[in-house]
C-alpha positions in Angstrom: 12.1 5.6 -9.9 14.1 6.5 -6.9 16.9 6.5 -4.9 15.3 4.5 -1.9 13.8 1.2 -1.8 10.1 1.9 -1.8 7.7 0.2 0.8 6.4 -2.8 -0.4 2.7 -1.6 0.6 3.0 1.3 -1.6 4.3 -0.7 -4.7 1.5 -3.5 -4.3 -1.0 -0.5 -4.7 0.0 0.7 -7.8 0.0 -2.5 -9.2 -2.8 -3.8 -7.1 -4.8 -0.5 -8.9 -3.6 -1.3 -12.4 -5.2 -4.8 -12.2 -8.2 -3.6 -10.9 -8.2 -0.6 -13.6 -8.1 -3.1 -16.3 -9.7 -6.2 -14.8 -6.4 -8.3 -14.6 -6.5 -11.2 -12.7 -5.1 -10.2 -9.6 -2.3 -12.9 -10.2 -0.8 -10.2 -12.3 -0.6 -7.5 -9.8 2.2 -9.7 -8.5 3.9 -9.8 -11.9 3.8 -6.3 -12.0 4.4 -5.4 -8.3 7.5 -7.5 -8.9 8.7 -5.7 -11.4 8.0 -2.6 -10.2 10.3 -3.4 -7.3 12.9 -4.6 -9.1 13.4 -1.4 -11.2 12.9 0.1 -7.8 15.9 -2.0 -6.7 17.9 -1.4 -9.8 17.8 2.5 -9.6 18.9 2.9 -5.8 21.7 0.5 -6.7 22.4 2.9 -9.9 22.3 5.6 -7.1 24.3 3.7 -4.5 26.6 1.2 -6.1 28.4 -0.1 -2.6 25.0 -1.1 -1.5 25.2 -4.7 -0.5 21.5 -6.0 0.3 19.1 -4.6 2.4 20.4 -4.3 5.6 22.0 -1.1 4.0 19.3 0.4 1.9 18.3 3.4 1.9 14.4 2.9 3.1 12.8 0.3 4.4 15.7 -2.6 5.8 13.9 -5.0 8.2 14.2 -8.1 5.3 17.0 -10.9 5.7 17.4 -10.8 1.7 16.1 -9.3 -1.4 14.2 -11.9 -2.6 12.5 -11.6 1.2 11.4 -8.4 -0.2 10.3 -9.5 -3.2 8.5 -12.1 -1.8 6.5 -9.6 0.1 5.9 -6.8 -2.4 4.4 -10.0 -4.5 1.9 -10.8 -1.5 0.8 -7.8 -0.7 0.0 -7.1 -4.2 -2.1 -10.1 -5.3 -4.1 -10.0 -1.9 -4.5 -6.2 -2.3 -5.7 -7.0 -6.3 -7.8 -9.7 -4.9 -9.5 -7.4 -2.7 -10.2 -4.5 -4.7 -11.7 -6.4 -7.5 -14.7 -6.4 -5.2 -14.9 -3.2 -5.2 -18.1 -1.9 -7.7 -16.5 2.1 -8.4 -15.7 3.0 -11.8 -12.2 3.3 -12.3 -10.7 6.9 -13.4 -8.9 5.6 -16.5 -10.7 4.6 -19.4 -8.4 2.4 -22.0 -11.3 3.1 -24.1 -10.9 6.7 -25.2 -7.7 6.9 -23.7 -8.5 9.7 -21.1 -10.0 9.9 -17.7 -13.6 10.2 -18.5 -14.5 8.0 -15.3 -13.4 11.2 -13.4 -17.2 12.6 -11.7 -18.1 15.7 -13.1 -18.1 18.3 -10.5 
């Protein structure tokens, strides 16, 4: 992924998008955003193994603990799937044919 903690608003998008893509319940945006992180997590520490918790990371370190973090990127991403599920645009992947037919035709 990379070798910086992400912020957690940009990792509860991707999943928060995903859910709404698919028409997930927005509960699992928060699987996913969780997940996401933690690989996030896993590869800076692959990239920087004297890291010791955030306080230290490279990117974003205002959290007393990881699972602080975690806690958060979980949040944002259920309320941000929540949200966009109300949202009436078509999304740009179709799982149907496997492309991205939704795209407009310009």
């Amino acid at each position: 992924m990379s070798a910086y903690v992400c912020n957690p608003i940009h990792i509860a998008t991707l999943a928060a998008y995903r859910c709404w893509a698919d028409g997930s319940d927005p509960a699992a945006a928060a699987e996913d955003a969780e997940a996401l992180a933690r690989a996030n997590i896993a590869s800076m520490r692959y990239r920087y193994p004297d890291v010791t918790g955030p306080a230290d990371w490279p990117g974003p370190t205002d959290y007393a603990s990881e699972e602080v973090y975690l806690a958060e990127v979980r949040a944002l991403a259920e309320r941000l799937a929540a949200d966009v599920s109300t949202l009436d645009v078509p999304p740009i992947w179709n799982p149907e044919d496997g492309g991205m037919s939704g795209l407009p035709v310009l």
